[in-house]
N, C-alpha and C positions, 0 to 999 in steps of 0.2 A: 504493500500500500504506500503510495504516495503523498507523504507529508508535508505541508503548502506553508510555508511562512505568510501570515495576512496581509502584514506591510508590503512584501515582495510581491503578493500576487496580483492585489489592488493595484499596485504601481506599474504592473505588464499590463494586467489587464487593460485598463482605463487607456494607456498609450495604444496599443493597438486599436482598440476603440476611435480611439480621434483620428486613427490612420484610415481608419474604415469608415469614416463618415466623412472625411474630406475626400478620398476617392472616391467614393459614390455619389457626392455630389458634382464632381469631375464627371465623372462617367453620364449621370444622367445629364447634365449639361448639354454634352457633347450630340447625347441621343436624343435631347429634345430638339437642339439646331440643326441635325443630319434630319430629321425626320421630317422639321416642321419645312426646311426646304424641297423634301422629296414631295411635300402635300401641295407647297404651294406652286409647286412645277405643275403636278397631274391638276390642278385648278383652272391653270391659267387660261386653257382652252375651253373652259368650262363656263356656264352662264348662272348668276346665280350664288355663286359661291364667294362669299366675302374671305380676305387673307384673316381678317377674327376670326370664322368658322374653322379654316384650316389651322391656327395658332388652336383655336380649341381641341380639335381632335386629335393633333399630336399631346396638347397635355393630357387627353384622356387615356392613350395608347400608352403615355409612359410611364406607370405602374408598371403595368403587363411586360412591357421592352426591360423596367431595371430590373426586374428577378431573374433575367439571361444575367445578367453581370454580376448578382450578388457571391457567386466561387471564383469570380476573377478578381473582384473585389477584393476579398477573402485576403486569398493566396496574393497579391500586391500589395495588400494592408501590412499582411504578417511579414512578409519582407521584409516591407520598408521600416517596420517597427524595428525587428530585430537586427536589421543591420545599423538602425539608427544606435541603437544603446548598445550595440558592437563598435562603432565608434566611439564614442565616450566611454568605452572602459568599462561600461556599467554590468556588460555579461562577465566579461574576462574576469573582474574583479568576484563575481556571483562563483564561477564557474572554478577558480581559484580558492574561493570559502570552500567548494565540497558540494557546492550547488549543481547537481545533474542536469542534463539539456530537457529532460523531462519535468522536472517540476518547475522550469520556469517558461517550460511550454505550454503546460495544464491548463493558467488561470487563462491563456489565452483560446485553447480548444473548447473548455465551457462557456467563453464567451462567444464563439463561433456557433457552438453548438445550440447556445440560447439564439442566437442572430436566426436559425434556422429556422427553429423555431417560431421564432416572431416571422418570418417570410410566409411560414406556410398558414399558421392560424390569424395572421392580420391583415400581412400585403397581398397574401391572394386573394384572400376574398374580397379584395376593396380594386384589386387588378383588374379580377374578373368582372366585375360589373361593369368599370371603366373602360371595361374591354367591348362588353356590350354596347356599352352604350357609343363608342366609335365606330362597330359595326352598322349597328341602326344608322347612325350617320353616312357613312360610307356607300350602304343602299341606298340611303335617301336623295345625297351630292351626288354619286358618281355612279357604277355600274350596280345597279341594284338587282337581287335574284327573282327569275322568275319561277320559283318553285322553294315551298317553305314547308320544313316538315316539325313536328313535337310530338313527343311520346310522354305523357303523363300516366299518370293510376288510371286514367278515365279511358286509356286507348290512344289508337296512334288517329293525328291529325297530321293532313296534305294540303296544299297549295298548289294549284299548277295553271296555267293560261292556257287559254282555250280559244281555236278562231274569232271567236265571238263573245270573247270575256274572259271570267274567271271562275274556278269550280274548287270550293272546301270539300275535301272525302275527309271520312271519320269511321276509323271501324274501332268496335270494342276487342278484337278479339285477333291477334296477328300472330303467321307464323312465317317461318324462313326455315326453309329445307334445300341447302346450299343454292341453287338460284334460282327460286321458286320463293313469290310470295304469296300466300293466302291469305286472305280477310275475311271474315265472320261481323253481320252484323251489318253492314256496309251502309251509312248516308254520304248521300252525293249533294250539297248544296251547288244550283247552277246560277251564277250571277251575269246579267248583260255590261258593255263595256260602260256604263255608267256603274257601277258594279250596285245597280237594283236589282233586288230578286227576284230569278226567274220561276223554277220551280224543284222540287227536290226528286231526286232517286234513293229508291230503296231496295235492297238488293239481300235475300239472305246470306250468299257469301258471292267470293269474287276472285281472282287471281290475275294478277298481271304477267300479258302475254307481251311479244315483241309492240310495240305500238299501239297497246290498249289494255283497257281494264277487262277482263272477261269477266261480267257480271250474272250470276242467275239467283231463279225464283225473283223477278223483280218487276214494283211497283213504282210508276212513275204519278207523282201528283202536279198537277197543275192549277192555278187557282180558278176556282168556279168552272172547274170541269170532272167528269168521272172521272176516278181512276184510272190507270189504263196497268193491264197486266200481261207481260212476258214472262217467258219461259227464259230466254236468254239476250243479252245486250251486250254489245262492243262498245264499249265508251272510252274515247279514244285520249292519249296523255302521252306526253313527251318527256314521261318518266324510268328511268331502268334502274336496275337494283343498285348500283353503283352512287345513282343521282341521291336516292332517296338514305341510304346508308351516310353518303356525304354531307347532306342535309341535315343530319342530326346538330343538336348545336355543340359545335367544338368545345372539347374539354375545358380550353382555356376560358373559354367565357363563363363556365361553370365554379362555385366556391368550393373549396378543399371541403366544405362539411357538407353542400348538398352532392356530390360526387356519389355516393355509397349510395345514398339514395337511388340515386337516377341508373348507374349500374344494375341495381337488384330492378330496376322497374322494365332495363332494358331485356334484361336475362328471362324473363318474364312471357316480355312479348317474343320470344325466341332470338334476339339478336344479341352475338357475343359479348358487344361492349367492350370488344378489345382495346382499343384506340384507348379509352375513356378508362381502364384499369391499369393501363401503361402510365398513363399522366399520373393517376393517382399515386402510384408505387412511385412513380420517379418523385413526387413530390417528400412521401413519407422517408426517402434518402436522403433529402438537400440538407437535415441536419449532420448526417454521417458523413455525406461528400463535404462540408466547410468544416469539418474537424479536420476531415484530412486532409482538407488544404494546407490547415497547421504545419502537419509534419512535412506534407511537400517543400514547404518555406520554408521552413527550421533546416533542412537538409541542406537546401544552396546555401543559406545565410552560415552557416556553422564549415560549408567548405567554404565558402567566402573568408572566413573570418583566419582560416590557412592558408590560401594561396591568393587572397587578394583580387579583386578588380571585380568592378562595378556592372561593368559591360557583360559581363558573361553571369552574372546575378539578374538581370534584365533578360538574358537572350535565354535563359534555361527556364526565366519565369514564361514567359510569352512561349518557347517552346512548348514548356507540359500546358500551358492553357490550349493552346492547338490541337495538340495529341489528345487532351481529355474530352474537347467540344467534339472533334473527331472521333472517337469511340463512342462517345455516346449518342450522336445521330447516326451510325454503324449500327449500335445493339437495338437500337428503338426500331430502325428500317425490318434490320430482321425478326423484333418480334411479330411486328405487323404482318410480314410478310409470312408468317408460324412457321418457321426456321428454326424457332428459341423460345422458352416460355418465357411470358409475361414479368414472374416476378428475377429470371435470370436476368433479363437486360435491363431491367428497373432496378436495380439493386448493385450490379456488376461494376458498374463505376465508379460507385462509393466503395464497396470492399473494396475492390483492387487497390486503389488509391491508399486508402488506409491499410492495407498488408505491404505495399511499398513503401508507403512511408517508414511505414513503423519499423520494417527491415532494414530501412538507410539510413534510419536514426541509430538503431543497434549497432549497427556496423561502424560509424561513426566515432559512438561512445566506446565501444567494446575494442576498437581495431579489427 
């Protein structure tokens, strides 16, 4: 067990602290003015769009954009800290009392590890909203979709255009048997392109074929008219399994705590919900991957602190930020692609990192 002197640790701690909050506010800086110029370029052509609206949607977007940077953060914070008080003597002298590279690395990995913490139970779910609500914007200004899908407890809801308008389907009752969708249950609201109500379909199930819904047992109502009943209906949609699967709302705009929700709702209506458990598990790591950014730091900074120079402390840090962004858009592709489970490539980035580090700190201290 390792025994933490208080003075000592409050006094790493809190510095790397200040190191990690003046880079992040560097970082998101950068990301607000890389962005809000990439916004007000796609505007310019654009009618309607004031350069306010686009200064807005980039400060929406940048929650969601600085939790990519909170591990490069991390790992450049704990750097710069400890090569800072590698200059002043302040390790050497630590290190020369009998003080191990580990206990003056600790107060700073439970500070990372709180950091991760606070990312995943506060700034995501404040990300993700922000995120939505730059999306809505984004349909609204510029290329907006024309097909919108939601799956709640009440059944899956669709959106999709139609020569002649627009039509909401709602089935209570969904299933997916690799590329086969069934519906149970089926309403069809059909809107004219004023999007007034035209008249509904009802269908007791339905499955979608190449370029239509294949509907049977189905009643069509129109107002102030009988019924009208078929056996069978083609009702035609420029939707495929693909569309509607992509359609789902992306993980990221979703909160860390309604996630598990929406997962079990999707698993439900027969849809894996892969994508959307990968996010999740990645999220449940980002405490373990910024501990090990610790030891990643502590590793250069401690050969730093032998062989000297500044330059290759920068190029080894920016190195492994490459190689980690890189492996872990790697293991995410493959789990998608079901290559690899779920919780291997959600997970895999953080151990690895933390079984290297902690190997290069060993090695280090030990010879």
């Amino acid at each position: 067990m390792i025994k933490l002197a208080p003075t000592l640790s409050v006094y790493i701690g809190r510095h790397f602290l200040v190191h990690f909050a003046v880079l992040m506010l560097v970082f998101l800086g950068l990301i607000y003015l890389i962005d809000s110029i990439e916004l007000l370029r796609r505007s310019s052509n654009k009618e309607g769009i004031s350069a306010l609206i686009s200064l807005q949607m980039a400060l929406l977007k940048l929650p969601h954009l600085g939790q990519e940077t909170f591990p490069f953060a991390v790992l450049f914070a704990a750097m710069s800290a400890f090569t800072r008080l590698t200059r002043s003597h302040e390790l050497v002298v630590a290190r020369a009392a009998g003080v191990s590279a580990w206990r003056f690395m600790t107060p700073a990995i439970l500070v990372a590890f709180c950091l991760g913490l606070f990312q995943i139970m506060v700034i995501n779910p404040l990300g993700s909203a922000t995120l939505s609500a730059y999306e809505q914007m984004e349909n609204r200004y510029f290329d907006g979709h024309t097909s919108m899908l939601s799956l709640s407890a009440n059944g899956l809801w669709l959106r999709q255009s139609n020569p002649d308008g627009q039509s909401v389907l709602h089935s209570r009752y969904v299933l997916q048997q690799k590329d086969n969708v069934d519906l149970n249950n089926v309403t069809i609201f059909i809107y004219s392109e004023r999007d007034k109500f035209s008249h509904r379909i009802e269908a007791q199930r339905g499955s979608l074929e190449d370029g239509f819904w294949h509907l049977y047992d189905v009643q069509i109502h129109v107002a102030e008219q009988p019924t009208e009943f078929q056996e069978e209906l083609w009702f035609e949609t420029d939707l495929t399994l693909n569309k509607i699967q992509d359609s789902f709302a992306p993980p990221e705009t979703m909160s860390f705590w309604a996630l598990p929700d929406f997962i079990n709702t999707m698993e439900k209506a027969g849809f894996s919900g892969k994508r959307h458990k990968l996010y999740w598990h990645s999220l449940l790591s980002t405490p373990l991957l910024l501990a090990a950014m610790i030891l990643i730091a502590a590793t250069f900074t401690l050969r730093h602190t032998r062989k000297g120079g500044t330059t290759f402390v920068v190029a080894a840090g920016m190195l492994t930020g490459f190689i980690l962004y890189f492996f872990s858009d790697i293991s995410m592709a493959l789990a998608l692609s079901g290559s690899i489970p779920v919780l291997l490539a959600a997970w895999a980035p953080a151990s690895i990192c933390m079984l290297l580090g902690c190997a290069m700190i060993l090695h280090l201290e030990d010879g």
